[in-house]
C-alpha positions in Angstrom: -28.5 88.4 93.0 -31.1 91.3 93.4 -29.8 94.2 90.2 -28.7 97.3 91.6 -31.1 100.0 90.8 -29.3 103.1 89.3 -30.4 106.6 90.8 -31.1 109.4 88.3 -28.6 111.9 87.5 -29.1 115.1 89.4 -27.8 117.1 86.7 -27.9 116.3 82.8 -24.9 116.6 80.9 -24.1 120.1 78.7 -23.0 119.1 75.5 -19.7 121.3 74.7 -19.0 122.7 71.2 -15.3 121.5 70.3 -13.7 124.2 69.1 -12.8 124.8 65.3 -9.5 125.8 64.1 -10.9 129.2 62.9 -13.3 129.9 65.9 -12.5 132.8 67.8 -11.4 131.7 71.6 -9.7 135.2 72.8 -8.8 138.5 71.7 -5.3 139.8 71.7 -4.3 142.8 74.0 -4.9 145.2 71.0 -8.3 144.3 70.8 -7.5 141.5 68.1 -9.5 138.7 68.2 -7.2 135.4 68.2 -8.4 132.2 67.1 -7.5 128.6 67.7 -5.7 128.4 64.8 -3.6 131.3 66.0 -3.1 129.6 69.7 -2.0 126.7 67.9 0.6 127.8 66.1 2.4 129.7 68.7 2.6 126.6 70.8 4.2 124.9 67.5 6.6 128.1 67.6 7.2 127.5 70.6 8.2 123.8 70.3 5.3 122.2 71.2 4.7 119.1 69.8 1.5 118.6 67.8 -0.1 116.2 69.6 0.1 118.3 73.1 -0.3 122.0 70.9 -3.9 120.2 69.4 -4.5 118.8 73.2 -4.2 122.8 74.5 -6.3 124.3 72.2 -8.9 121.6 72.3 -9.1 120.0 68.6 -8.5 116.7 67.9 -5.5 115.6 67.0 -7.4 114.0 63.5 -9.1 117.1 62.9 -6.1 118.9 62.8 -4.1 116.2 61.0 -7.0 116.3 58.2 -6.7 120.3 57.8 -3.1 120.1 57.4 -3.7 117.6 54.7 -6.0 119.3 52.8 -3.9 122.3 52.4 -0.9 120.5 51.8 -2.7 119.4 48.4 -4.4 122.2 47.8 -0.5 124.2 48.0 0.7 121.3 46.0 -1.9 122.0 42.9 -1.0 125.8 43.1 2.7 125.1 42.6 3.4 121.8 41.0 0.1 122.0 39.0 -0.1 125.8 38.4 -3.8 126.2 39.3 -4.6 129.8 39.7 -6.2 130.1 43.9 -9.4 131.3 41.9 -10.1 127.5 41.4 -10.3 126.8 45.0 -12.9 127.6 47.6 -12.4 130.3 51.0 -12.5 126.9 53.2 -9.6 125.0 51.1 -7.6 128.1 50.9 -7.9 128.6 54.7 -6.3 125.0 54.9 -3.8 126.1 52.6 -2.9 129.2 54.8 -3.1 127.2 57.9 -0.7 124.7 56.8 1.9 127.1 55.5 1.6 128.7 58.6 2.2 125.6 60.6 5.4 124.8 58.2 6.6 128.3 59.0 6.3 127.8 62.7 7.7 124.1 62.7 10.9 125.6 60.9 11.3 128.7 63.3 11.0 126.4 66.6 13.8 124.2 64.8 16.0 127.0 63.9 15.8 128.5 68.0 16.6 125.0 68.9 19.4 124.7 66.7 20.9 128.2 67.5 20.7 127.1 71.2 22.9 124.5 70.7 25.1 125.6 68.8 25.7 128.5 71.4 26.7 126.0 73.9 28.7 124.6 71.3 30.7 127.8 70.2 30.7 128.6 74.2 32.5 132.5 74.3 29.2 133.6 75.9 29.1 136.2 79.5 27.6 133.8 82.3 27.1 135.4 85.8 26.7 133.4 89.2 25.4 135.2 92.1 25.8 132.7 95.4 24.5 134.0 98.7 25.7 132.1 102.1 23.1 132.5 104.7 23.5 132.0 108.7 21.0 129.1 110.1 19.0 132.0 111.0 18.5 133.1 107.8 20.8 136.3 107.8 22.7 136.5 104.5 26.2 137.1 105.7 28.5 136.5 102.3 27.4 137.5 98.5 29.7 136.3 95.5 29.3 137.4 92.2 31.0 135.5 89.7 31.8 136.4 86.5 33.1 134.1 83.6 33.6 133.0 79.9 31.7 129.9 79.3 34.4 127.3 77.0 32.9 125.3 74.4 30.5 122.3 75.2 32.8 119.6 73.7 29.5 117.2 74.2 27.8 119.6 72.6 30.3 120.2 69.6 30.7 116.9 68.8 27.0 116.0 68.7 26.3 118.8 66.3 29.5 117.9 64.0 28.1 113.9 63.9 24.1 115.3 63.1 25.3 118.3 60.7 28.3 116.3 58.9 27.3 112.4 59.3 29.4 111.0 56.9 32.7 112.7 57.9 32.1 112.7 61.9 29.2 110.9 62.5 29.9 107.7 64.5 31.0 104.7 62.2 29.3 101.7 62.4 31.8 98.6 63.9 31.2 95.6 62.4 32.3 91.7 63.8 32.9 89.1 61.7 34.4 85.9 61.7 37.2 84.3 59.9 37.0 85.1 56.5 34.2 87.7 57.2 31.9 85.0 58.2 29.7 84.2 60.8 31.9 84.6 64.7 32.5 81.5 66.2 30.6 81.1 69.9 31.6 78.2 72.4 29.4 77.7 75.1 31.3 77.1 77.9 29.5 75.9 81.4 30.0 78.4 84.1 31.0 76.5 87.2 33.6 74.5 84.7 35.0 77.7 84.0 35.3 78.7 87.1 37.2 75.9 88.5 39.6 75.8 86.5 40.6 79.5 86.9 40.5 78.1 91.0 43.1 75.0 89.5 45.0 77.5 87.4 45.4 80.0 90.4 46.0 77.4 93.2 48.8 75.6 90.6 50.1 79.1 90.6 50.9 79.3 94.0 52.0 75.9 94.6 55.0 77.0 92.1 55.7 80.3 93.8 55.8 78.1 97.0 58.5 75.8 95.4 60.4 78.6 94.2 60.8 80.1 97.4 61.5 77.2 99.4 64.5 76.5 96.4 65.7 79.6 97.2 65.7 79.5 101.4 67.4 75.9 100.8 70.4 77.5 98.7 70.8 80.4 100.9 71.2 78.0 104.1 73.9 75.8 102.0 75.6 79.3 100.8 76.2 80.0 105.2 
């Protein structure tokens, strides 16, 4: 089989720069410039997860991961160790600023999140519904306002009760045992046996209700 001969590319490929968590990819309306560090972390405010918040900014996910790290330690030999930030260098105490900035964000999405849901919870809140009723022809011809206290989400409630307070109202574990708390008992039971005898059982059934009646029909004829 003659080989396929490749044509030359018409254009040859840019290598692109992946940007570093501290190089500058904007400036903020105030003439601030904003870096992806900064980008990153208001998508983690925002709830992002990691994974897609790294994706958006265009760092690796391991790049990132590796930064954190490193500042995690170097905040862990500040506090736990006492080192003065002296010891370290600009580079490690930027991971060590990124990092605590990324734990403040993480906890600040969570706490929106839960303050969400436990409005919905509570309920108590205004709500306001505004439906319009058009003609086919596209003329609005009735407008309704409505205006309303929202209840409490039981759903809601209870799902916050079971995460918040596991032990007193989260959902107990059921478990099945045997006789004598051992192991349960199956019997396997062939399917088309058990379903003719339910057929026997039902058609015995009415063979007897049968009987009955005909007992009765015979004792009201002698009765006349």
């Amino acid at each position: 089989m003659p080989s396929r001969k490749r044509n030359p590319p018409t254009q040859e490929l840019v290598s692109v720069k992946v940007p570093d968590l501290f190089d500058v990819i904007g400036y903020y309306s105030d003439g601030t410039p904003e870096t992806c560090e900064d980008r990153l972390v208001s998508f983690i405010r925002a709830g992002v997860t990691l994974q897609i918040a790294a994706a958006a900014v265009g760092t690796p996910l391991s790049t990132v991961r590796r930064y954190l790290e490193d500042g995690a330690m170097v905040l862990r030999r500040i506090h736990n160790d006492g080192l003065d930030q002296m010891c370290f260098t600009d580079t490690e105490m930027a991971f060590a600023h990124f990092a605590r900035r990324l734990a403040t964000a993480q906890g600040e999405a969570g706490a929106e999140l839960v303050m969400i849901a436990t409005g919905a919870a509570r309920g108590g809140y205004r709500k306001t519904t505004t439906t319009v009723r058009k003609s086919p022809a596209g003329k609005v011809l009735e407008t309704t306002v409505k205006d309303e206290i929202v209840p409490p989400d039981p759903t809601m409630l209870k799902w916050l009760l079971a995460k918040t307070y596991p032990d007193e109202f989260g959902d107990s574990p059921i478990q099945i045992t045997g006789a004598g708390g051992g192991p349960i008992e199956v019997a396997a039971v062939d399917m088309q046996t058990a379903i003719m005898a339910g057929l026997q059982e039902y058609a015995d059934r009415i063979v007897a209700d049968d009987a009955d009646n005909a007992v009765e029909v015979v004792s009201d004829t002698a009765d006349t």
